[in-house]
N, C-alpha and C positions, 0 to 999 in steps of 0.2 A: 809522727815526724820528728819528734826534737827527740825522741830515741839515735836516730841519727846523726844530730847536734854533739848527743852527751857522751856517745859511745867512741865519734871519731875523734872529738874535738878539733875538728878539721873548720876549712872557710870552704864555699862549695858556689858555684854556678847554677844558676836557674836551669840548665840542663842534667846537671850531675845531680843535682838530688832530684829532678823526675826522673831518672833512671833509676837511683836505689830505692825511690820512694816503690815505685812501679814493676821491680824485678827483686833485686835484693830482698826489700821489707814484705815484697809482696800486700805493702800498704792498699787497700781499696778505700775509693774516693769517700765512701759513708765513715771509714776509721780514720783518715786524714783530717776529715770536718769535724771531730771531736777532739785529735791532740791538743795538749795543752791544758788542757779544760779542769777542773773541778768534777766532782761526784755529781753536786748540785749543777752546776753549770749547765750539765752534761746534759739530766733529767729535764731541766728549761729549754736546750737544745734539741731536746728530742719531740718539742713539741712541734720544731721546724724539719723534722726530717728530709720530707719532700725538698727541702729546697737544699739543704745540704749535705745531702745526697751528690747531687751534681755538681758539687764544688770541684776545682781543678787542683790540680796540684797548686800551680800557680796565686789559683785564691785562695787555699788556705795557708800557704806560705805569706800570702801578704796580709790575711789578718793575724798572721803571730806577730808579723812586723809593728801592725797597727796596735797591737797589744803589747809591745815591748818588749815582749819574749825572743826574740831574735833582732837580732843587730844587720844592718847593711848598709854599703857603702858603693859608692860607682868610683871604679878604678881603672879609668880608658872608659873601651866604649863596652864594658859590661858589669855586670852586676854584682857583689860579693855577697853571700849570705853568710852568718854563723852565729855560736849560742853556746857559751861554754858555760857549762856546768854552776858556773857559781852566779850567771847570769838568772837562772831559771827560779835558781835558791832565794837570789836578790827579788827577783820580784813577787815570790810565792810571800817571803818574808813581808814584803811591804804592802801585797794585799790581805794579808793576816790582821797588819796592825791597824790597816784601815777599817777591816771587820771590826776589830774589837773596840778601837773608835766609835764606831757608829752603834755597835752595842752598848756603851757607856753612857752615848748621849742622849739613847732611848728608855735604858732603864733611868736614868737622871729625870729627862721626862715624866716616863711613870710616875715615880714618887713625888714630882710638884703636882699632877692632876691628881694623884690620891690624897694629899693633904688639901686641896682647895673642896675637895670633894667632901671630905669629910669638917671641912670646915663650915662648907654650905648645911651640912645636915645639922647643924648646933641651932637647937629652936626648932628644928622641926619635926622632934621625934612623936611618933605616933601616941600620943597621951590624952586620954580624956577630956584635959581643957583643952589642946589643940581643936579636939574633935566637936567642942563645945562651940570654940571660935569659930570653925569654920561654917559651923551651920548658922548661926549667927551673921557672920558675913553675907552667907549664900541670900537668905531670908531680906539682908537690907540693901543690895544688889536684887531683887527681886520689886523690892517696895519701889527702888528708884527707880526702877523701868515702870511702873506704874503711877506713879506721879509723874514720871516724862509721857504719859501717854495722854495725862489726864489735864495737864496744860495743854496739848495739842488739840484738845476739845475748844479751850478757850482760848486759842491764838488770835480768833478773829477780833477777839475783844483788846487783845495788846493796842496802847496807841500808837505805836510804831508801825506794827501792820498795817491798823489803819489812816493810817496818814500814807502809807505807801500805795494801799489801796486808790485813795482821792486821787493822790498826782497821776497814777496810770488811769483812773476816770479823764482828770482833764487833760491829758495829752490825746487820748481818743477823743473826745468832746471836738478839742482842737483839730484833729484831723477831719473828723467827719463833717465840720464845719467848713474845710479846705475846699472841700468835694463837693460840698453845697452850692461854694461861692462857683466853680469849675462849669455846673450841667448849669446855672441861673444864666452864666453867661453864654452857654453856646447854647442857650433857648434860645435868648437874644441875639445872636450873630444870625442864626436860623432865620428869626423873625423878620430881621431886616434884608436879608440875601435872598429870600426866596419868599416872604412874606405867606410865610404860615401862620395858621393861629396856632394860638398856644395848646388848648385842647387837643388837637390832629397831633401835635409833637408831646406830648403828656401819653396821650393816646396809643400812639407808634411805639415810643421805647419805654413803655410799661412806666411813666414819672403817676407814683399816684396823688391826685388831688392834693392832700396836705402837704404834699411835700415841704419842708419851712427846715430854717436853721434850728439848731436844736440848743435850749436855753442851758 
């Protein structure tokens, strides 16, 4: 399509260039979806075939728009298109410099992760005392997990454990003493409300004999 552009250098109608596009150029919708493009572009675009394929005239005239490849303007109540020659050059030019922009800033990249890279390996070239050290390491990283294993035999005996041990005894102590005071008194409500003996209500809901507060 911008064969049509550079050839007439003319400004053109949304209906005049679907006519050259469609008869003159004999353009078909799958070669219209690629004008404009790159080599590479092209290769990436052809992973969408299927879809641009059925591109119209009309859509791929407004994504050169959207690309800046062609200029347009509304003049009344229609459309102008056009794309001279030094248009095409102007933007080929200024995605070039952008490439090589972005090639600069990656190879610049590179070379700071190669020199950090190569700065990390200072000290740690593969050398018999390294390999001395690290066994060494490995062996007392071995010990410390085995002394951590070997106080947790004797945790019970820490007095901090055991101090925390007590208070969780008499907080239970405490409660279970709650519960004592609780069934002592609806023995007695029992006893006076309906005058049972204690035995028959000891008896009934399982209270054994010693039942008692606990010291």
């Amino acid at each position: 399509m911008m064969e049509i552009f550079s050839e007439t250098k003319d400004v053109f109608q949304m209906k005049d260039i679907e006519k050259i596009a469609s008869k003159d150029k004999g353009i078909s919708s799958e070669v219209l979806a690629f004008q404009g493009l790159s080599f590479c572009e092209i290769i990436v675009c052809g992973q969408r075939a299927e879809d641009t394929a059925s591109m119209s005239v009309k859509e791929v005239l407004q994504s050169l728009v959207d690309d800046g490849m062609v200029d347009t303007d509304r003049i009344g109540t229609s459309n102008y298109f056009w794309a001279f020659p030094s248009k095409a050059l102007h933007a080929k030019k200024c995605k070039l410099e952008e490439l090589q922009t972005q090639v600069a800033e990656t190879s610049q990249k590179k070379e700071i992760l190669q020199k950090s890279i190569e700065k990390l390996k200072i000290g740690r070239e593969d050398t018999a005392e390294r390999g001395a050290l690290m066994k060494e390491l490995a062996a007392l990283r071995q010990k410390k997990e085995q002394l951590k294993a070997e106080i947790e035999k004797y945790r019970e005996c820490d007095p901090d454990v055991v101090e925390e041990m007590r208070q969780t005894s008499n907080v239970a102590k405490e409660a279970a003493n709650r519960w004592t005071d609780n069934i002592f008194a609806i023995k007695s409500w029992a006893k006076r409300k309906f005058g049972f003996e204690e035995s028959r209500i000891d008896k009934n809901f399982g209270i054994p004999e010693d039942f008692d507060y606990i010291d």
